[in-house]
N, C-alpha and C positions, 0 to 999 in steps of 0.2 A: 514770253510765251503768249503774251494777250496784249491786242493794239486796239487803242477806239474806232473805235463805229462809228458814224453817224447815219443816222435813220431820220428820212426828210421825207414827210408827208405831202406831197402835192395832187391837186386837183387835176382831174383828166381832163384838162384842158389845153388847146394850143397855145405852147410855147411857153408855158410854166417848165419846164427842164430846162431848157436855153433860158430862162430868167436866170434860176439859180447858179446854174457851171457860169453866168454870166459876174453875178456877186462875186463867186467866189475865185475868177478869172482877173479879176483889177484888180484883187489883193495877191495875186501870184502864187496861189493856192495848185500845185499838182495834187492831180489824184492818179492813184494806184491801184485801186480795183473800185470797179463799181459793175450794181446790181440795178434793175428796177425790176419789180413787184407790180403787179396792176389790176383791179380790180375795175368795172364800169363805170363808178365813180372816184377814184381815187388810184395815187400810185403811192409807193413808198420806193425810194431813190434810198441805195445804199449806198455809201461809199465811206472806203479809206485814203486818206488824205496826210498831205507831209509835214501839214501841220494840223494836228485835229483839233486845237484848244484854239485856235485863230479862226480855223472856218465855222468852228462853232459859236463864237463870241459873234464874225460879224452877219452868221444867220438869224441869229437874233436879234442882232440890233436891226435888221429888215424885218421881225416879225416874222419870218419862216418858222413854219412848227417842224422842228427837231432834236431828237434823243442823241445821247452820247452815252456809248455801251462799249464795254469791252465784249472783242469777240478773240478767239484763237488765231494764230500765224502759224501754219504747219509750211512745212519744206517737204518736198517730194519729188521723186522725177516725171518727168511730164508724162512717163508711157502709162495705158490703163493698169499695166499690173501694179505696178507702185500706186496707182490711186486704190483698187483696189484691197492691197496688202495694207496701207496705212490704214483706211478708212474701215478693213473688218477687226482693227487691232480694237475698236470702238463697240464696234458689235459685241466682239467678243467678252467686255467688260460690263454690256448691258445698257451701254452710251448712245442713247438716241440723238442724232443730228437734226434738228430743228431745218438747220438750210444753212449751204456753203452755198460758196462763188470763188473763183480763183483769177489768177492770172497766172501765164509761162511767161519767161524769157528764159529759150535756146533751150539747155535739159532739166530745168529746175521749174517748179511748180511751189505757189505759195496758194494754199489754202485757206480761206478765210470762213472759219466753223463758230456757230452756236449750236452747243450741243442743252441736254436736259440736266447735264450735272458737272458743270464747270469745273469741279475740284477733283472729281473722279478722272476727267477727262485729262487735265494736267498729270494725275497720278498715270496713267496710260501712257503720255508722250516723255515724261522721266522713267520709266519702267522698257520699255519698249525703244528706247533711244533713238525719239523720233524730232528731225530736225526743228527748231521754230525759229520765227521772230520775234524780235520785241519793240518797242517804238520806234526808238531810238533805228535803228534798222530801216526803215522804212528811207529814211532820208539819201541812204545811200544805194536804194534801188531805180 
C-alpha cells in the first residue's frame, strides 16, 4: 500500500536535474513517476524508483540532499470520475492530501498520495476496497 519516495533537493540552477537522472542513469535506475516542485531558489525532484534503497545509497554517496519517505500507491482508472470518486473517499474520512502525482498506462492510474494521516488513510483504501501498490510492484510496471 506504501512505496518510497525519494525527495531530492536541488538548486535552480542549469542542469542540476540532468546531473542527478544522470547519477542515477549509470546505475540502471528506472523511474516511474516523478514530480518537481520549484520555488526561485530551489526545486524538490520527486520520484519513485525500481529500486529505491540503490538510488538512495548512491545519492548520497554524491552528497545529493535526499529524503526517503513512504508515500501511498493507489490504483484507479484513468477517467476523472474514478479520480474523482477515489480521491473524495478521502475527503469524506477528513483526509487531507498534502500532494499527489501520478502516472497512466492504457486504463489504470497509479496515484502517488501523502496525505495528513497516513493510517487513517490506509484504514479508507482497506474499507473502501481501493486498489494499491506495494514495492515490490513497482518492478513489474
Amino acid at each position: 500500500m506504501t512505496v518510497n519516495q525519494i525527495s531530492i533537493f536541488l538548486e535552480n540552477k542549469y542542469g542540476k536535474l540532468s546531473e542527478i537522472l544522470t547519477l542515477l542513469a549509470k546505475e540502471h535506475i528506472r523511474i516511474v513517476a516523478a514530480t518537481v516542485a520549484d520555488t526561485s531558489e530551489y526545486g524538490i525532484l520527486r520520484i519513485i524508483v525500481s529500486n529505491p534503497q540503490k538510488a538512495y545509497q548512491i545519492l548520497k554517496e554524491h552528497n545529493v540532499s535526499a529524503n526517503l519517505t513512504d508515500v501511498l500507491a493507489i490504483v484507479t482508472s484513468s477517467d476523472a470520475e474514478s479520480f474523482a470518486t477515489t480521491l473524495s473517499s478521502f475527503t469524506k474520512a477528513g483526509i487531507s492530501i498534502e500532494y499527489m502525482y501520478c502516472f497512466s498506462n492504457h486504463e489504470k492510474t497509479v496515484l502517488f498520495l501523502r496525505t495528513n494521516n497516513r493510517d487513517n488513510a490506509r484504514e479508507v483504501i482497506r474499507r473502501q476496497n481501493i486498489g494499491y501498490l506495494c514495492e515490490n510492484d513497482l518492478v513489474d510496471l
